[in-house]
C-alpha positions in Angstrom: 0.0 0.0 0.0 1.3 3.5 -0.8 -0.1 6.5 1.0 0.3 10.0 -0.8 -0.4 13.3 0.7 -0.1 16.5 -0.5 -2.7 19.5 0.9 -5.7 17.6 2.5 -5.4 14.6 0.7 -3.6 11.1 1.1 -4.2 8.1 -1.2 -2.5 5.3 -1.2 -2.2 2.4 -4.2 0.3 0.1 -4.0 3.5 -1.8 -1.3 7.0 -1.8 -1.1 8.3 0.2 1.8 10.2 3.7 1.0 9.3 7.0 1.6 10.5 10.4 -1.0 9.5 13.3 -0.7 9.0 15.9 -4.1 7.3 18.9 -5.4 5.2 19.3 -2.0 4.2 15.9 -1.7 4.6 13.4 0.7 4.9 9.4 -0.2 4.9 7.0 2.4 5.1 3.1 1.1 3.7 0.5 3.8 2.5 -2.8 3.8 -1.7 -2.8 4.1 -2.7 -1.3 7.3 -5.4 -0.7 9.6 -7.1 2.8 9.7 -5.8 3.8 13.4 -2.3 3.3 11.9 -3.1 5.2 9.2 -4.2 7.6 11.4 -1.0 7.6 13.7 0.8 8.7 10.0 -1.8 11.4 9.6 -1.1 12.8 12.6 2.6 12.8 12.1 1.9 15.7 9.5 1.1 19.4 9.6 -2.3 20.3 10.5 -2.9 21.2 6.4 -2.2 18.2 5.1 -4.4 15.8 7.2 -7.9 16.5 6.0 -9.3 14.0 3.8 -8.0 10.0 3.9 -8.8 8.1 0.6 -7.2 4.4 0.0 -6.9 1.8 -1.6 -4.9 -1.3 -1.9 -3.3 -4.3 -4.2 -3.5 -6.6 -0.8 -5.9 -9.5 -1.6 -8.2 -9.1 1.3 -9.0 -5.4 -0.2 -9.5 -6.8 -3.6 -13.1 -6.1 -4.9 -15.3 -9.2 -6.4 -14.6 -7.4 -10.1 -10.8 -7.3 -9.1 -10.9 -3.8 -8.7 -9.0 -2.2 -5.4 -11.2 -0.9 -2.9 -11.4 2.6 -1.9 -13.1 4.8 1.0 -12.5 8.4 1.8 -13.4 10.3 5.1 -12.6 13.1 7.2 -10.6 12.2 10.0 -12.2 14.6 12.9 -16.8 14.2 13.0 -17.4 16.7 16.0 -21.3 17.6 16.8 -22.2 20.1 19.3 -25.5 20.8 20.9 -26.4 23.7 23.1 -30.3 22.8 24.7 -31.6 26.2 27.0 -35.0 25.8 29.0 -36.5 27.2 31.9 -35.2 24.2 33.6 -32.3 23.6 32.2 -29.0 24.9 30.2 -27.0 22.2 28.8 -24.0 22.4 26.4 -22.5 19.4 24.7 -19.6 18.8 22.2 -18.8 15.2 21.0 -15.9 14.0 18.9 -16.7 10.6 17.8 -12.4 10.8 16.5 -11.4 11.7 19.9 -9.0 10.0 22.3 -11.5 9.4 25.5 -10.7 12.8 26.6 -13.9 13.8 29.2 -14.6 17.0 30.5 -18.0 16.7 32.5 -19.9 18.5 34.9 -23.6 18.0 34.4 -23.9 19.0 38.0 -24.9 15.4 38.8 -22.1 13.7 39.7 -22.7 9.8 39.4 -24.0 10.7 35.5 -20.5 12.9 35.6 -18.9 9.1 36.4 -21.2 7.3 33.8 -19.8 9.9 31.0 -16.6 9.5 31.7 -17.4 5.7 30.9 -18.6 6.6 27.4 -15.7 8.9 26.6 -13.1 6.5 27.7 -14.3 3.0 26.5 -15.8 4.6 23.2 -12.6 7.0 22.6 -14.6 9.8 21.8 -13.8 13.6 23.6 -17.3 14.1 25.6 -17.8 17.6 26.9 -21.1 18.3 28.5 -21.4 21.6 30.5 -25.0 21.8 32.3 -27.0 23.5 34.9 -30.3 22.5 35.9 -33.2 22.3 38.9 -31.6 20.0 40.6 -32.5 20.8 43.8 -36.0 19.3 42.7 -34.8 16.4 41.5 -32.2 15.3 38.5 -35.1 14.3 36.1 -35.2 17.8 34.1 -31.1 17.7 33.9 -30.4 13.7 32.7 -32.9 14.1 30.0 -32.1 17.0 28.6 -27.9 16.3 28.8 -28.9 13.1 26.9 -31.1 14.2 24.4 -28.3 16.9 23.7 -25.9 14.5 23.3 -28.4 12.6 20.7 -28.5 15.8 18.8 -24.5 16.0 18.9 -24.1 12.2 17.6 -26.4 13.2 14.8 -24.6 16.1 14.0 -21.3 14.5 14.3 -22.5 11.1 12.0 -24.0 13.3 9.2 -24.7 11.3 6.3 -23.2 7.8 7.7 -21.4 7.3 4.7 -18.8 4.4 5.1 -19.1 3.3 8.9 -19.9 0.2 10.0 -23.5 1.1 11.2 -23.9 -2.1 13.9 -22.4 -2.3 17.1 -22.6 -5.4 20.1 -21.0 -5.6 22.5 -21.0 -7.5 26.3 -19.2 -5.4 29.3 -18.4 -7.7 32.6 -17.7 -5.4 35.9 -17.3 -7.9 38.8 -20.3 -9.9 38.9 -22.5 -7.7 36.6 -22.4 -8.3 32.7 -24.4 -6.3 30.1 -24.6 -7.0 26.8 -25.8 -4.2 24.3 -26.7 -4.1 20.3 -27.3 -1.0 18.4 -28.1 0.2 15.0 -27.6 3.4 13.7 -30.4 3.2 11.6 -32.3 6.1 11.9 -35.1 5.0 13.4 -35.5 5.3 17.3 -36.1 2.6 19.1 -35.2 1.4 22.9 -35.4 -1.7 24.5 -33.9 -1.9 28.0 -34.1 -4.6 30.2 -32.6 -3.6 33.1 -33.3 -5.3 36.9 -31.1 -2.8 38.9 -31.7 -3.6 42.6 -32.3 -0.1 44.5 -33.6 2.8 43.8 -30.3 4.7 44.0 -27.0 4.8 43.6 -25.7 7.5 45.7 -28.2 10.6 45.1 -28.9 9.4 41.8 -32.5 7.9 40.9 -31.8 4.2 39.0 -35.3 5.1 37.4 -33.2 7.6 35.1 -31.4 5.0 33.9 -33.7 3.9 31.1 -34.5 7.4 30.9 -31.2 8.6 29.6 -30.9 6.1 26.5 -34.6 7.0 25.6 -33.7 10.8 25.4 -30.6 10.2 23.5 -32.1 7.4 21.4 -35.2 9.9 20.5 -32.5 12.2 19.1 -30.1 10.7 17.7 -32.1 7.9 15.5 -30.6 5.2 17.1 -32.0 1.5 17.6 -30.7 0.2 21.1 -31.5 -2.6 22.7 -30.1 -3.3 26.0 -29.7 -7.1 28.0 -28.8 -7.3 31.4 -27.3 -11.0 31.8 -26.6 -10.8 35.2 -25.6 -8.5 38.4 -26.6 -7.8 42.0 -25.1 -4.5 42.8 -26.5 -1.7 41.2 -23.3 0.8 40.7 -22.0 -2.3 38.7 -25.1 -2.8 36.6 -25.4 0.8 35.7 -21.6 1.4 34.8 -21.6 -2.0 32.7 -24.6 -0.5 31.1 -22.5 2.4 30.1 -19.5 0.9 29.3 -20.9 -2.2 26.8 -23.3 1.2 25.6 -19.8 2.8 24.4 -17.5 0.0 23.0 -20.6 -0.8 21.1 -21.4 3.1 19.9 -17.6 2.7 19.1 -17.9 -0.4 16.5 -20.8 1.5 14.9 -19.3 4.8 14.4 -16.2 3.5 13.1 -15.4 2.9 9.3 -15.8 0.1 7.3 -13.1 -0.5 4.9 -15.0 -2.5 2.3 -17.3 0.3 2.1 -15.6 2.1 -0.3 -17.4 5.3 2.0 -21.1 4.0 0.7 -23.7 4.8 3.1 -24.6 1.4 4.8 -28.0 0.7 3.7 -29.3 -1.2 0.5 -31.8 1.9 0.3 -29.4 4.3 0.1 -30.1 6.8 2.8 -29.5 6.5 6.4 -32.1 9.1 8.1 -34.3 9.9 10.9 -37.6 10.0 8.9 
């Protein structure tokens, strides 16, 4: 595989394994590679030349069924950002599905503050979520609106869907607790949560809002997401498996599909919310 890049672009057709440089441009020969190494090379160069990534490859397991080398193309960076006002609440969000797990949280509830964290760091995206609410009536107004902000964000940041892999599934253990969770970002929102957590709080926070979290951010982000509960007794562990199996799988989904070729994943041809 040889990756070219001159301003915003790299491509890369062939193998061997020199690099030149000529006229501007930049040509690194590897063997195939993954896309977080291609990444890594990308981020080696200066900021204007690592917009765009387009491949393709002479390795048999990236030849087409016509013989023809597969290609994608994507940017590397898909931030959304979300800022939700109400009379009850004021919530400000910013989501980099590229990111590196980098959280910066402080939804003013600190157990959903813990549960983000989860979510940036298991699904390597940057979450920032700023909010104030009336939480001294109860944390009801704040966790739905933070989630469905963060729904609106995802959208944002998955615009078209072209070339990712769509389908996530993933099981997360934490002691004796084990979640498994699918999801399909499909467009249409759907939940299914089955969830048997134990006692009506963990810490100050209600367990009831559990549920209501991942309905919000379903409802918004047009996102089909079923969640199984296979076991667990304690509730902190249910709830932060939930969250954890909730971001490895967002992560599978969000990330691209190399056979692709940067098609939008759906044999109708559109990926949307209606």
């Amino acid at each position: 595989m040889e990756l070219a890049a001159s301003t915003g672009l790299l491509t890369c057709p062939s193998s061997s394994s020199q690099t030149a440089k000529s006229s501007g441009i930049i040509r690194v020969r590897v063997f195939p590679q993954t896309l977080y190494q291609q990444h890594k090379l990308l981020k080696r160069m200066e900021p204007s030349k690592k917009r765009t990534i387009s491949c393709s490859s002479s390795s048999s397991s990236q030849i087409g069924e016509n013989g023809s080398p597969l290609t994608t193309s994507h940017t590397l960076d898909r931030i959304g950002e979300m800022k939700r006002v109400t009379k009850e609440t004021n919530v400000q969000v910013k989501i980099n599905l590229d990111g590196s797990g980098k959280s910066d949280c402080n939804t003013g509830i600190p157990f959903l503050d813990h549960m983000l964290d989860q979510l940036a760091s298991h699904g390597l995206f940057d979450v920032h979520v700023k909010a104030t609410g009336d939480t001294h009536i109860d944390d009801h107004h704040s966790n739905e609106d933070i989630a469905l902000a963060i729904g609106t964000a995802l959208l944002h940041a998955l615009g078209d869907r072209k070339g990712i892999n769509r389908f996530g599934d993933f099981s997360a253990p934490l002691d004796e607790a084990l979640v498994h969770v699918v999801l399909d970002l499909s467009g249409r929102p759907h939940l299914s949560c089955d969830l048997c957590i134990p006692t009506q709080r963990v810490g100050s926070y209600d367990t009831q809002l559990v549920e209501h979290f991942f309905q919000s951010l379903v409802n918004t982000s047009g996102m089909t997401l079923h969640i199984r509960q296979l076991a667990g007794k304690n509730s902190h562990h249910i709830i932060e498996a939930t969250f954890k199996a909730f971001a490895r799988a967002l992560r599978q989904a969000t990330e691209y599909d190399l056979r692709r070729q940067g098609t939008i994943p759906s044999s109708k041809g559109v990926l949307s919310r209606s």
